[in-house]
C-alpha positions in Angstrom: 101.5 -127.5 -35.1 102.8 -127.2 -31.8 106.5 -126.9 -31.3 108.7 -129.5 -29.3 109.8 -128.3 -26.4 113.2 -130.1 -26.2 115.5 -129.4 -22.8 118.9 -130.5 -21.5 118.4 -133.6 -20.0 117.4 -134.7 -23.8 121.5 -135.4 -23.3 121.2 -138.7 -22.4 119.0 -139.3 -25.4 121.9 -138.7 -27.9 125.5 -140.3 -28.5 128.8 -138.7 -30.0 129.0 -141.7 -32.3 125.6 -140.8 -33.7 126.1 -137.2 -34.0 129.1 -137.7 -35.7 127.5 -140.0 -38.8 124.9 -137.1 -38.9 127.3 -134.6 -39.3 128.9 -136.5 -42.3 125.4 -137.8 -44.0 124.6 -133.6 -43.7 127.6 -132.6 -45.3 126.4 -134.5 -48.0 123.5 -132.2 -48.8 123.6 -128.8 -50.6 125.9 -126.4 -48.9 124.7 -124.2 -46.3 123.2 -120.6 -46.4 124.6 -119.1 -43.2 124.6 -115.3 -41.4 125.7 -114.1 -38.1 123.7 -110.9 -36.4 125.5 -108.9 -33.9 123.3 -106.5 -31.5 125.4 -104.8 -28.5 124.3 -102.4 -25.6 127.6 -101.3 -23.1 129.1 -104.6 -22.4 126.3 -106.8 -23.3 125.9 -109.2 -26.2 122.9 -110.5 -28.6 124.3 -113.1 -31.6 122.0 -114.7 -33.3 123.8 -117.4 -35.9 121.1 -118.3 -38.6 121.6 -121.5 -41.3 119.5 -122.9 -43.8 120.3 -126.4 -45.7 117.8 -127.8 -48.4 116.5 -131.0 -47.0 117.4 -130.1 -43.9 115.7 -127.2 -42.6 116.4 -124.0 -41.0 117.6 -123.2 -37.4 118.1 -119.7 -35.7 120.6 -120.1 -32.3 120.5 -116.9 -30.2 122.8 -116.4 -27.8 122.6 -113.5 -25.3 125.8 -112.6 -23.4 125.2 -110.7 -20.4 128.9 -110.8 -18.3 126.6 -109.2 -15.3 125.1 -112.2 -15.0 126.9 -113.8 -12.7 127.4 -110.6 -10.2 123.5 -111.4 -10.0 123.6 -114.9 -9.7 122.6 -115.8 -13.6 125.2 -117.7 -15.7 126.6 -115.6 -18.2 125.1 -116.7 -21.3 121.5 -117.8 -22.0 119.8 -118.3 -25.4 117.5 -121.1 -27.3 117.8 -122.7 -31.0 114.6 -122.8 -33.2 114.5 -125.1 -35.5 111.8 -124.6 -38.4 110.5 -127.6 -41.1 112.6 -127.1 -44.5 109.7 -127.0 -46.9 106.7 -125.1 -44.7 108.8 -122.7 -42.5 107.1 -123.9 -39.5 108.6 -123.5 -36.2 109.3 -127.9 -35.5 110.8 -127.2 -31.7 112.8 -125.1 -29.6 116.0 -126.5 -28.1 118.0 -126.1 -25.0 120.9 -123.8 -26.0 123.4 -125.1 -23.7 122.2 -128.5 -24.9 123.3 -127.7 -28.9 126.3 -126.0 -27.8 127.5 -128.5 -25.9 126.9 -131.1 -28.0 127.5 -129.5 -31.4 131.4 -127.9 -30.7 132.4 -131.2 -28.9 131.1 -133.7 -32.1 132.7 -131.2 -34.3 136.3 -131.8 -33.2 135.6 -135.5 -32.2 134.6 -135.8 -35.3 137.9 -134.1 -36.9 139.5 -136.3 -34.7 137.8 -139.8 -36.0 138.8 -138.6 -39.5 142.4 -137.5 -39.3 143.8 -139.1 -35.9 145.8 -142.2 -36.0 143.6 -145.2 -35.0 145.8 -146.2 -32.9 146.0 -143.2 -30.5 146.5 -144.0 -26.8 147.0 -140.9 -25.2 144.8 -137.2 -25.4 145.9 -134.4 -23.9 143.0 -131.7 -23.3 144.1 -127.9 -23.1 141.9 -126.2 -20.6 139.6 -127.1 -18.0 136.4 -125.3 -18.6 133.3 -127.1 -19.5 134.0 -127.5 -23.0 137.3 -129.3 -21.4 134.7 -131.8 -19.8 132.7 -132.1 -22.9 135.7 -133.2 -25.0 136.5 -135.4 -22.5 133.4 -137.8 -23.0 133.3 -137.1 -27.0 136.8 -138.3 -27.0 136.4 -141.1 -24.9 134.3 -142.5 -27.3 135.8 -142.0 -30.2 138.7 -143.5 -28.4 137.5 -146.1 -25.6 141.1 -147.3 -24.7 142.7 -144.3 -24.8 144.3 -142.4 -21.8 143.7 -138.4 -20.6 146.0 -136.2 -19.8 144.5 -132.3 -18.7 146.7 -129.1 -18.8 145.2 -125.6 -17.4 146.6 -122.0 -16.9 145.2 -122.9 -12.9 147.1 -125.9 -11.7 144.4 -126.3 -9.2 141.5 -126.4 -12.0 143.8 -129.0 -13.8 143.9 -131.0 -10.3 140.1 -130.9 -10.0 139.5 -132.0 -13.5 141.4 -134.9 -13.3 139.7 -135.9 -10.0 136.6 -136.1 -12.1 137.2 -138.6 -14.2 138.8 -142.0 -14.8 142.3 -142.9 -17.0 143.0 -138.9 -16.2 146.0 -137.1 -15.1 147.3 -133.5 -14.6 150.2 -132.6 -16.1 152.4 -129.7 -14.7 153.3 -128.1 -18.3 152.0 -128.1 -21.8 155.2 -129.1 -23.3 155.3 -131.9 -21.2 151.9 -133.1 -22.2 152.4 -132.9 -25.9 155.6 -134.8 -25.6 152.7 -137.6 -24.1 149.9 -137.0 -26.7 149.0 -138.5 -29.8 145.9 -136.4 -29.9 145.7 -132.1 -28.4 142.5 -130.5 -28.2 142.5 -126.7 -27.2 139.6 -125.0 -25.5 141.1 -121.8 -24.3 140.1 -118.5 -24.5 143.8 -116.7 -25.2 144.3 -114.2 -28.1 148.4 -114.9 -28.0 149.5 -118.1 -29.2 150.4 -121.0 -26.2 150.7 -124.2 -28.9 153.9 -123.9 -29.9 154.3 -125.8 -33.6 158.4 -126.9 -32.3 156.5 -129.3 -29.6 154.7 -131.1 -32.2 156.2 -134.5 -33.4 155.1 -136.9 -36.4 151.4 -138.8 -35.9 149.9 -136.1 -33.3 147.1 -134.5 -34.3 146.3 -131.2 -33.3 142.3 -129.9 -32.7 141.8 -126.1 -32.3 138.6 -124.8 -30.8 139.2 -121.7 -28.6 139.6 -119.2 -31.3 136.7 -117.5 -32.4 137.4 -113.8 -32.9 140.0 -112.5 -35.4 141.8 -111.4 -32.5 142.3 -115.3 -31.2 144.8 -117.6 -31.8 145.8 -121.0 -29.8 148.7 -122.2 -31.9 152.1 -120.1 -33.3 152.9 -119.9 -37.1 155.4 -122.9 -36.8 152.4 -125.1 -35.8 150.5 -124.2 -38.9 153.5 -124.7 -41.3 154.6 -127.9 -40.0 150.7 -129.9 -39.9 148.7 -130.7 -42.7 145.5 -128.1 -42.4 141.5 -128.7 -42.3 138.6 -127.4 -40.5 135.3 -128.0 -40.6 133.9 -124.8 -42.9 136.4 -122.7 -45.1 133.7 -120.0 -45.0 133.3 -119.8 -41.0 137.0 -120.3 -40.5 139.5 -118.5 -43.0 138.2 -115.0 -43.1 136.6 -114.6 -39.7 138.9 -116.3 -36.8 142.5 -115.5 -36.0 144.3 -118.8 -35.9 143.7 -118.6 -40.2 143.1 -114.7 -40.9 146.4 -113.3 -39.3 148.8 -115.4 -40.6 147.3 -116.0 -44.6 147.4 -112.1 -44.5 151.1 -112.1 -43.4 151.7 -114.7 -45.7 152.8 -117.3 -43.3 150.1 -119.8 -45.3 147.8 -119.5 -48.1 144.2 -120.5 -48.9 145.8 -123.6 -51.2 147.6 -125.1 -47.8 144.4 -125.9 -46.6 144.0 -129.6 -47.7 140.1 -129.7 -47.0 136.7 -129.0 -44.6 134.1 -131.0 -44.1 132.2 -130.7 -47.2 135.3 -132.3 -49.2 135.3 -135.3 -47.1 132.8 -137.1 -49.4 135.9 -136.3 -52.0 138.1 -138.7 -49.6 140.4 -135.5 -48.8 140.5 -136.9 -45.0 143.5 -138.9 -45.2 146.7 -139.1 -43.4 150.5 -140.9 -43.9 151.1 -142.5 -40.5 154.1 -139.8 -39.9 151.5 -136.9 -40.9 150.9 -133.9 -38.3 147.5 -133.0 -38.8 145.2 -130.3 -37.6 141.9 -129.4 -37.6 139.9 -126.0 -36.7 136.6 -126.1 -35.3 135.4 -123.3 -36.1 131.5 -123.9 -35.1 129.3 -122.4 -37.9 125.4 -121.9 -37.2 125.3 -125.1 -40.2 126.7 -127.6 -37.2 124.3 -125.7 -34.8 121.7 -126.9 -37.7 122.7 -130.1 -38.2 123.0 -131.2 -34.3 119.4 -129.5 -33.7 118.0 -131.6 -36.1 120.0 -135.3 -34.9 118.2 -134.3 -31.1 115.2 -133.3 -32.3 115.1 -137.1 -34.3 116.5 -138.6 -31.2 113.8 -136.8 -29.2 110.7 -138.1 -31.3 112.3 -141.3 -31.2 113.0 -141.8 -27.5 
């Protein structure tokens, strides 16, 4: 069998609607197996983030990280996802990298945010005006169609040009302004000290944290953590591994039980909020999402 060949401009194939249900009808099946590979030479990078779900298949994402790369006139970061058939180990397609990631860590908190945000919402602020920034912007907007958009960046002039971009969107001059605005945050930043402080947060908001990866990375202070009811998307990718959860449950600041649920409780009906809740949610972005959004393109692929 020759493998599919699936590239980026597959995007207009797919919907955030649509890649949210699949990431809830996958959650339903046996929990993933999942490892993360490291390989470094000097300043360079090679990750590969491997998952395998019964029924679903296996997909290895390699990402290589080369921060030369632009010095020569490359981006950054290139890499491809193969996706293999669950029962014969065949290799079913390769996919654009940039095409998972961008789909799979902006469904992720969308998602979060269909589940725990108030339906009601009318206002989301996005932290950081990169291209996840941009992504979250159109998964957002429709998970929200009548809501409003506020952007905040470090680089006033990056927040300027975002909001030029798109419709219903508005810089705002300071964070704390925007989150006296917003029923809904979403951070995409790449800080290691806290800038989310928990005393801006009022009841009803709900707070989505992507940035943090490393253990060394956090987006949001102690006092935001204590005062919001907690979820994520994978206990296993998130508690032990990224900052925002592994610095303060080893000072103590939380524990392992204040974490109400992930994504694989939410057939359990754990996703639920009091109107006055502050809720927040960790996308943490395990190779199982890379998995699971693989497989909705490929189907959307075969079926276009």
């Amino acid at each position: 069998m020759t493998p599919e060949l699936i590239p980026f401009d597959a995007d207009n194939l797919l919907s955030w609607q649509g890649l949210a249900n699949a990431f809830l009808e996958d959650h339903a099946k046996p929990k993933a197996e999942i490892g993360d590979t490291f390989l470094y030479r000097g300043e360079d990078t090679m990750l590969t983030r491997s998952a395998w779900i019964d029924g679903l298949g296996i997909a290895v994402k390699t990402a290589n990280i080369m921060p030369g790369n632009p010095g020569r006139g490359e981006p950054m970061i290139h890499g491809a996802v193969n996706l293999y058939d669950d029962t014969t180990g065949l290799l079913e397609a390769i996919v654009d990298f940039h095409l998972v990631t961008k789909w799979k860590t902006a469904g992720d908190s969308a998602l979060g945010a269909r589940l725990l945000a108030r339906p009601d919402s009318k206002v989301v602020l996005i932290v950081g005006a990169g291209t996840v920034g941009r992504n979250l912007r159109m998964a957002f907007e429709a998970m929200f169609p009548s809501a409003h958009f506020l952007i905040w960046n470090r680089s006033p002039e990056g927040a300027a040009k975002f909001a030029d971009e798109f419709d219903k969107t508005d810089a705002v001059a300071s964070l704390e302004e925007g989150f006296a605005q917003a029923d809904i945050i979403t951070s995409a930043t790449m800080t290691t000290d806290p800038l989310i402080k928990g005393e801006w947060l009022r009841p009803g908001q709900h707070l989505d944290l992507i940035g943090a990866y490393r253990p060394d990375m956090r987006e949001a202070d102690d006092t935001a953590l204590t005062r919001a009811r907690l979820f994520m998307d994978s206990r296993d990718t998130v508690l032990d591994h990224i900052g925002e959860f592994k610095d303060p449950l080893s000072r103590g600041v939380i524990s392992r039980d204040d974490v109400v649920g992930d994504l694989y409780d939410h057939k359990d009906g754990v996703f639920k909020r009091a109107p006055e809740d502050i809720t927040l949610y960790k996308n943490g972005g395990g190779a199982h999402l890379d998995l699971m959004t693989s497989r909705y393109i490929l189907n959307a692929w075969r079926n276009r």
